[in-house]
C-alpha positions, 0 to 999 in steps of 0.5 A: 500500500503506497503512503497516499492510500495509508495516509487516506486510510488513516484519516477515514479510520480516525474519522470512524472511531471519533465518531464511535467514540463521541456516540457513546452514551455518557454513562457508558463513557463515565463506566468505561474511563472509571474502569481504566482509572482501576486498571491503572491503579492495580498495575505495577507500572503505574503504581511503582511511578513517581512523576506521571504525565497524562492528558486532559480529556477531549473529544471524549477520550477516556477521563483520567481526571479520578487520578489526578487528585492522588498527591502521592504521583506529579502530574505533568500535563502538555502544551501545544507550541509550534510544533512540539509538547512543553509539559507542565507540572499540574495539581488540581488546584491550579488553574487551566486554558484552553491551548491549541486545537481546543484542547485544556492545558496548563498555563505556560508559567506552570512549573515545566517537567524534565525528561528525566523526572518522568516515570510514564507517559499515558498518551491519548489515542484514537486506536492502538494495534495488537503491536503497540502502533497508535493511531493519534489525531495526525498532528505528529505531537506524540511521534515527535516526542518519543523519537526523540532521543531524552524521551524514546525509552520512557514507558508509554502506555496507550490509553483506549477504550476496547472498541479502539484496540484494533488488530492493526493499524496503517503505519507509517516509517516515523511510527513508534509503537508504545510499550503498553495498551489499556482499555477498561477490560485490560492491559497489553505489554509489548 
């Protein structure tokens, strides 16, 4: 498949699962994330971590915000600039804007996060694969990122709801596959 059809594939595909994602009733949206936030908190990998960065749910993305409240982790949350994260340190008293895209973020004088301060990054996904590739929202945000070279042996975990948890995705060479899948029913490590 030459990158043309890949890259035709990727956006019709992200457009289905978005609009399967924002479909779902709130009630089963709020039992789902709920699920993933206990399948979080039993796994060692999350547990054993220190400072965590995380994301601010979107277009109905699976709602991590029953975890922030938890003082024992350091949450990092991104920014949008230019072309790259700048992450944040954020507790739930601080205060929030709206960034880029729409998208809830901390305020740019937030404390910022080193790379070598962070345990694991929970990444927001459209879809992951049975291989650990994501499937995001076409920015390029996240591969950036875990290419390069102070971020790319971080854990990462793919945070998703089952019905997004896919055999396989279109890939493209820049591609990185994450390290963890979660979804409300279970976790998968490559």
């Amino acid at each position: 498949m030459d990158t043309v059809e890949q890259k035709l594939n990727k956006v019709e595909l992200r457009r289905s699962l978005l609009h399967t994602r924002q479909s779902m009733p709130i009630g089963e949206w709020r039992e789902k994330s709920d699920r993933i936030c206990t399948q979080l908190q039993n796994s060692a990998i999350f547990s054993q971590a220190k400072t965590i960065l995380a994301y601010f749910s979107f277009r109905q993305e699976p709602d991590l915000s029953p975890l922030f409240a938890d003082t024992k982790y350091r949450w990092g949350f991104p920014r949008c600039v230019d072309q790259s994260l700048h992450w944040h340190i954020w507790t739930p008293k601080d205060s929030v804007q709206t960034g880029a895209y729409g998208i809830t973020e901390p305020h740019p004088n937030a404390a910022k996060v080193e790379p070598a301060e962070v345990d694991l990054i929970l990444v927001p996904s459209v879809a992951c694969d049975h291989q650990g590739y994501r499937l995001g929202y076409g920015g390029g945000y996240y591969d950036r990122l875990l290419s390069s070279t102070e971020w790319v042996t971080k854990p990462t975990m793919g945070i998703i709801f089952d019905f997004a948890y896919l055999p396989q995705l279109p890939i493209e060479p820049w591609d990185k596959p994450l390290k963890n899948v979660f979804t409300e029913t279970g976790w998968v490590n490559y």
